[in-house]
LONU-571682 format. One line per 3 residues: number of its first residue (from 1); their letters; for each residue x, y, z of C-alpha. Coordinates in steps of 0.05 Angstrom, whole numbers, plus 5000, padded with zeros to 4 digits. Layout:
N
NUM> a> X/Y/Z; ...
% end
This chain:
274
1> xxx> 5000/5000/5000; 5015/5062/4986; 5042/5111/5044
4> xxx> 5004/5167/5041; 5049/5218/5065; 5086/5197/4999
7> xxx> 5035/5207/4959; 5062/5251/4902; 5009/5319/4911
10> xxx> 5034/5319/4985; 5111/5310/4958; 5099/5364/4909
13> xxx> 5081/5409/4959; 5136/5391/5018; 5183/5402/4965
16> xxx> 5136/5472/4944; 5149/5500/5015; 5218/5476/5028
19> xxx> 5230/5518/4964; 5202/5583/4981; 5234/5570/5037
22> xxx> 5301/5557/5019; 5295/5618/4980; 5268/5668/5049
25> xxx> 5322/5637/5087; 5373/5658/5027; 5352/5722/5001
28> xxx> 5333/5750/5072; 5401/5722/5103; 5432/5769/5046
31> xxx> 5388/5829/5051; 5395/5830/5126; 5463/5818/5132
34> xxx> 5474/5887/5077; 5424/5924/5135; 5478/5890/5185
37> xxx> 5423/5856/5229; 5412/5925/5257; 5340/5900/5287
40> xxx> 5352/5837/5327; 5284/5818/5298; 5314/5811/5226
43> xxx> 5344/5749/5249; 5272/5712/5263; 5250/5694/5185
46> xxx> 5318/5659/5180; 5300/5618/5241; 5228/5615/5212
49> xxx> 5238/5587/5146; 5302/5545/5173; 5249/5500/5205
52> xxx> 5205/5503/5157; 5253/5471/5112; 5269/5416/5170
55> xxx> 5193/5408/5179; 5187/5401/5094; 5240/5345/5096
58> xxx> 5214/5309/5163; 5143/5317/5127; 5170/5273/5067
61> xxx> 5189/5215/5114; 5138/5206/5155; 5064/5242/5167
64> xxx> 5080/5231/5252; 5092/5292/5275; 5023/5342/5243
67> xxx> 5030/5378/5301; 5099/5400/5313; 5100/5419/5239
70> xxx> 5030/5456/5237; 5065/5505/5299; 5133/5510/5249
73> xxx> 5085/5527/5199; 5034/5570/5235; 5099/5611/5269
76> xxx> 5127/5620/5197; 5061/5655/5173; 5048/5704/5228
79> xxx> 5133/5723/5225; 5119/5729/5142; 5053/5775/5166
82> xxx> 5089/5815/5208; 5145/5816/5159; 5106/5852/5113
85> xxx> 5082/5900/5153; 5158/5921/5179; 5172/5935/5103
88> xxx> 5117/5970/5083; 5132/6016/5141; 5205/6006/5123
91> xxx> 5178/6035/5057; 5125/6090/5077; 5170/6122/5129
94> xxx> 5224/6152/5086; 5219/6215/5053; 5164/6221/5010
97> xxx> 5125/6157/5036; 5095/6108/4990; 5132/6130/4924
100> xxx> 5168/6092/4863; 5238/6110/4888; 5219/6083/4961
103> xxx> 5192/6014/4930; 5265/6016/4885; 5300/6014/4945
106> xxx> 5269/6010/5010; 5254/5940/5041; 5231/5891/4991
109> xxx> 5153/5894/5002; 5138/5829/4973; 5189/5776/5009
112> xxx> 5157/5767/5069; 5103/5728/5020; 5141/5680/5002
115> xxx> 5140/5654/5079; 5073/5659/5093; 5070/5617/5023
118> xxx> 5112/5569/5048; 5066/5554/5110; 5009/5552/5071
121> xxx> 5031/5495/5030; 5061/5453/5080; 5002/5469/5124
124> xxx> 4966/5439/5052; 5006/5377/5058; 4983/5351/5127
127> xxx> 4917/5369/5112; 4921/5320/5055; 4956/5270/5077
130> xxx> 4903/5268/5144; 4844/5267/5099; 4867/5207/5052
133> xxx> 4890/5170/5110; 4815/5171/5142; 4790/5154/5065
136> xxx> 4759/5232/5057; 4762/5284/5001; 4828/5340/5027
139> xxx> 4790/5410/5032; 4832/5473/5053; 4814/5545/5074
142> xxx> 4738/5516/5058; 4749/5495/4995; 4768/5425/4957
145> xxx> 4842/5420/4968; 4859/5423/4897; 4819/5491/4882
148> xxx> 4851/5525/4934; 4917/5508/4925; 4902/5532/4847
151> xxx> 4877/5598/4869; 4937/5604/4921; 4995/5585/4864
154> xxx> 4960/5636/4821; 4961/5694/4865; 5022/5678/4899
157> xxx> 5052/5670/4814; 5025/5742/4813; 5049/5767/4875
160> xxx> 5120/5748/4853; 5118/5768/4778; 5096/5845/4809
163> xxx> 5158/5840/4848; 5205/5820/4795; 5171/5870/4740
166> xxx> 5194/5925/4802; 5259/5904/4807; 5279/5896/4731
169> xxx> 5243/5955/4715; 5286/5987/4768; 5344/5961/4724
172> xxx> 5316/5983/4651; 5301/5919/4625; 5370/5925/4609
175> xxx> 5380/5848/4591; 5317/5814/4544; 5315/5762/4586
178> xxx> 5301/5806/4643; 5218/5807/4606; 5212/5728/4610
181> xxx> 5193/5728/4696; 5137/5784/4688; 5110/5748/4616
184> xxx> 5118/5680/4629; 5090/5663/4702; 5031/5708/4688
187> xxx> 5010/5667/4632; 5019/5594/4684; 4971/5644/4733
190> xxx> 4919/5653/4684; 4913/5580/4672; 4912/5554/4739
193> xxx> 4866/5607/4759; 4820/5577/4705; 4827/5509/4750
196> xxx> 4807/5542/4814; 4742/5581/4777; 4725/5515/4744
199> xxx> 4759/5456/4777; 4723/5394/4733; 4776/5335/4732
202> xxx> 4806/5339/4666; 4869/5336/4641; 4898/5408/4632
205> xxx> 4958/5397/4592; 4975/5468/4571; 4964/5491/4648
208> xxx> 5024/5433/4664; 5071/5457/4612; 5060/5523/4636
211> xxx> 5073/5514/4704; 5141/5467/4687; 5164/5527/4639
214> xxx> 5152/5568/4706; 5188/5517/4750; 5247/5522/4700
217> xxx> 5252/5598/4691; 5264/5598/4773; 5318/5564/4772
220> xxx> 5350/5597/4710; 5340/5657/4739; 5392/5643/4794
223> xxx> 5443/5625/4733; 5419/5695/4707; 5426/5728/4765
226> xxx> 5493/5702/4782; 5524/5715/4712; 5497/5797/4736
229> xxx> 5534/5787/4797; 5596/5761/4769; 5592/5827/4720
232> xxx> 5604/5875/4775; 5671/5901/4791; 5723/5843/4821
235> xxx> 5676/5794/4800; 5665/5733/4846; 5728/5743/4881
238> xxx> 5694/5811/4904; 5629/5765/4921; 5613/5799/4992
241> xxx> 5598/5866/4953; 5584/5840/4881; 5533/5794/4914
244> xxx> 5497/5841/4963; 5494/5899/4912; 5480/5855/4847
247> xxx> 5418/5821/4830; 5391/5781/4889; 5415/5705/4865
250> xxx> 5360/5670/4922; 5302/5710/4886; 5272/5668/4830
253> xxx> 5271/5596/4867; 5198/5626/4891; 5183/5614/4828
256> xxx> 5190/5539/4823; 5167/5533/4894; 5092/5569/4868
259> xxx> 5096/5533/4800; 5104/5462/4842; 5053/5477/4879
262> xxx> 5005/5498/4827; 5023/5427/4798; 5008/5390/4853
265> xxx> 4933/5429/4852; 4928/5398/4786; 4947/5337/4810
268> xxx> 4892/5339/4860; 4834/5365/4819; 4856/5309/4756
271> xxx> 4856/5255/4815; 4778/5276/4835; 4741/5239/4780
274> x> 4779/5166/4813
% end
């Protein structure tokens, strides 16, 4: 028999908020280190999504444990809550408040997401794995598991693509490949939005390519990003500036980590008509 905590929608979406995870614990271990830790608070989301990596991987070999994890997981949303809120006041309090030029380079207002993301989707796993193992249909946040992880992969696919179409716009566009992150992932959005507004269990091919193409372009992007690094002055054997004041390499993982889950809501809805 098959073990359900296994089962591959619940895999896809341990490794979903490992992912966005992995890429918190990265990008915000950079960012804080450039604002030298000055709030002894910066240093919670790297404990945060630390354990929600450990709680990802323990979640993959063996559902024991729900609880411990849904507290990793819970903790990891209200830090990635109050996250956001620090930046936008991070943001709004500098001269001239909300404005372009704040956004450019204040705190980045859409990071803390990406944790409360994380939490979401391994909060999605138990929940899954619980309701096969007592032979019931998964629902989440009130809806049929698969819908809702649809709707959240689409959002959180838009959520990121805003922040990316800041931050290259910030630098001109001055690469072409610097248009694929704010073309591409809206286009896997749109199509697994259509799965959440009408979730009938049929194959969706074009949604799953997609959604891969998504996956992919994450994890090119840190490539990308790390060719811009190695541009700047010195190179990589100036990496402690080149990397804090080039593009941010941990960034586009989120991608993958949305796309994956997005995948696995497909998985979910396709598996409804068994």
């Amino acid at each position: 028999m098959t073990q359900l905590h296994r089962e591959r929608p619940v895999l896809q979406l341990r490794g979903a908020a490992a992912t966005l995870a992995a890429s918190v614990l990265a990008d915000s271990a950079m960012e804080h280190y450039r604002g030298s830790f000055h709030n002894r608070i910066m240093y919670v989301p790297l404990i945060c999504s630390a354990l929600d990596i450990a709680a990802s991987a323990q979640g993959a070999s063996t559902h024991a444990g729900r609880t411990g994890r849904s507290l990793v997981y819970w903790a990891g949303i209200a830090v990635g809550a109050a996250g956001a809120g620090f930046h936008f006041y991070n943001v709004g309090k500098r001269v001239g408040g909300f404005r372009w030029e704040n956004f450019f380079y204040g705190a980045p207002v859409g990071a803390p997401f990406a944790l409360i993301l994380s939490g979401l989707t391994g909060l999605a796993a138990d929940r899954i794995a619980s309701a096969r193992e007592s032979h019931k249909k998964p629902r989440f946040m009130g809806l049929s598991a698969g819908r809702a992880l649809a709707a959240l992969s689409s959002i959180g696919l838009l959520g990121a693509t805003a922040e990316a179409a800041l931050l290259h716009f910030r630098g001109s566009f001055q690469n072409p490949a610097m248009f694929l992150p704010v073309t591409l992932p809206p286009i896997a959005a749109a199509l697994t939005a259509e799965a959440a507004l009408n979730p009938a269990p049929r194959k969706r091919p074009l949604a799953r390519f997609w959604l891969g193409l998504t996956s992919f372009l994450g994890m090119a992007g840190v490539g990308f990003h790390s060719y811009g690094v190695s541009r700047g002055m010195g190179g990589w054997r100036n990496w402690r500036q080149n990397a804090l004041d080039g593009p941010p390499i941990p960034a586009p993982p989120s991608f993958s980590g949305l796309a994956l889950a997005g995948l696995a809501a497909l998985n979910l809805i396709e598996g409804e008509r068994q």
